[in-house]
C-alpha positions as CSV (number, residue, x, y, z in Angstrom):
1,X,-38.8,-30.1,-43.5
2,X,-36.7,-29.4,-46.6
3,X,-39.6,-30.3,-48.9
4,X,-41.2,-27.5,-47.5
5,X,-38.0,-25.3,-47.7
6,X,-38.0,-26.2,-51.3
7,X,-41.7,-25.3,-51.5
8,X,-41.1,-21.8,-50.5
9,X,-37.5,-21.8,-52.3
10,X,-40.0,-22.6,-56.0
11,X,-42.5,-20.1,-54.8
12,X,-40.0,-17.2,-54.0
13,X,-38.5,-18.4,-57.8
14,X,-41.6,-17.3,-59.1
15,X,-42.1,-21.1,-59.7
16,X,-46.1,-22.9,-59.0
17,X,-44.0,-25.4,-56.2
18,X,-45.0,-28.7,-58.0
19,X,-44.0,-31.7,-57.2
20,X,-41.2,-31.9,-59.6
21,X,-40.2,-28.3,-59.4
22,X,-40.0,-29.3,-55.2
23,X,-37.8,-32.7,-56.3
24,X,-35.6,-30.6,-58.4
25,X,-34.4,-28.0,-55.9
26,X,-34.0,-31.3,-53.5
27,X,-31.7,-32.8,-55.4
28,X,-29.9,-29.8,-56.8
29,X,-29.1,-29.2,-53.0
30,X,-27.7,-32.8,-53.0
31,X,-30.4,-33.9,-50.7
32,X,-32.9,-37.4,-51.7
33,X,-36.5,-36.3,-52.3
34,X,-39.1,-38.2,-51.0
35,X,-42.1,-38.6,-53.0
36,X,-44.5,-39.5,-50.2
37,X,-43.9,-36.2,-48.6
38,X,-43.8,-34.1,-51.8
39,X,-47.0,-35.5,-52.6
40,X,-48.6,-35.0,-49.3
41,X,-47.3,-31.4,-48.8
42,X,-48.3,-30.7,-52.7
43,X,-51.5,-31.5,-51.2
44,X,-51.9,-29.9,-48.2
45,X,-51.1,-26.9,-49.8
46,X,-53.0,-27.1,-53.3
47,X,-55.4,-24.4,-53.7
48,X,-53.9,-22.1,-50.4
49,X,-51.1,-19.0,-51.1
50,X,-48.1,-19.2,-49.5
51,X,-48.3,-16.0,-47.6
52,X,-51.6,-17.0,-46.1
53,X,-50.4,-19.6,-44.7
54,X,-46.9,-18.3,-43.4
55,X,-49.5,-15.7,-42.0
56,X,-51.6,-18.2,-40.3
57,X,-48.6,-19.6,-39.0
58,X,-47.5,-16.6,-37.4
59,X,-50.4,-16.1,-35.6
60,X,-50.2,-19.8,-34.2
61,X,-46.6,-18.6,-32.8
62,X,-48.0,-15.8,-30.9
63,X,-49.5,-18.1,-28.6
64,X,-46.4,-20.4,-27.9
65,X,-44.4,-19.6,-24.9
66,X,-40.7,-18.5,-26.5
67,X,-37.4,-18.7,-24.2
68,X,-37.7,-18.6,-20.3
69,X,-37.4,-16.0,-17.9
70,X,-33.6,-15.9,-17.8
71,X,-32.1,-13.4,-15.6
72,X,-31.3,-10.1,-17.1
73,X,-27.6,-9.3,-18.3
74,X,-25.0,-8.4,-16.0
75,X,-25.1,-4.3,-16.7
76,X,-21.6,-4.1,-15.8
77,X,-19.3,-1.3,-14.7
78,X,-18.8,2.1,-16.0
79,X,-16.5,3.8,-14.3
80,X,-12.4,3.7,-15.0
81,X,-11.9,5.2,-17.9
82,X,-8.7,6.9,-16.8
83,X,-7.0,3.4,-16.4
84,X,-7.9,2.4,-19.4
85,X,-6.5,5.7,-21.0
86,X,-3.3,5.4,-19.3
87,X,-2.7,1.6,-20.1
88,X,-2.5,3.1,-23.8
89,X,0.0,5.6,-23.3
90,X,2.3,3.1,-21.7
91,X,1.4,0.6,-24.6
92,X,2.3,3.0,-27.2
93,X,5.8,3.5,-25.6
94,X,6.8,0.3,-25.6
95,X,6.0,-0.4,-29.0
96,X,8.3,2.8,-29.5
97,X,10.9,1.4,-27.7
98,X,10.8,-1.7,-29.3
99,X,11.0,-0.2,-32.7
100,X,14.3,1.0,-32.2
101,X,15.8,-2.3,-31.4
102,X,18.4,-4.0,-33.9
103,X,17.1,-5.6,-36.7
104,X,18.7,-9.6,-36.8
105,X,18.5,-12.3,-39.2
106,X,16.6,-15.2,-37.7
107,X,18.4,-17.7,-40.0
108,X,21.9,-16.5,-39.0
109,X,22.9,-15.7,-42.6
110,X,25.4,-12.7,-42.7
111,X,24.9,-11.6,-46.2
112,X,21.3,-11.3,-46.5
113,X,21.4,-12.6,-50.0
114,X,19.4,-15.8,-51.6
115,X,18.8,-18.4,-49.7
């Protein structure tokens, strides 16, 4: 799989996706290239452009089954917009309230200098 990622990486580089062009972006991604596969999928691909075969591809997918047939999401309620409003307001008092409580040293000094 990640000779062909480095396939399409060299081909999106503007690079021909040879087999030592392929080895390179393996290892420059810290992975170990296999040779057998480069050479094969050098191969298998000689001759053919890329977005052919992504294209062929895709048109192979169309005929798999994808995902199974879940049940729909929950929808949910709508309604209680009010409550919501009013837990807000009573929110934004108590963060008023608590604004205006004395401000104390956690450390216990009493000059507030250096520590």
């Amino acid at each position: 799989m990640q000779e062909i990622a480095a396939l399409l990486l060299c081909k999106l580089g503007g690079k021909s996706g040879s087999a030592d062009e392929i080895k390179a972006v393996i290892e420059a991604a810290g992975g170990e290239a296999d040779a057998d596969q480069i050479s094969k999928l050098v191969g298998d691909v000689e001759g053919k452009d890329v977005n052919e075969l992504l294209a062929e591809g895709m048109d192979k997918l169309k005929d798999v089954p994808m995902g199974g047939g879940g049940g729909g999401g929950g929808g949910g309620g709508g309604g209680g917009g009010d409550a919501a409003a009013e837990e807000e307001e009573k929110e934004e008092e108590e963060e008023e309230e608590a604004g205006d409580a004395p401000v104390v040293d956690m450390f216990g000094a009493d000059d507030g200098g250096d520590y």
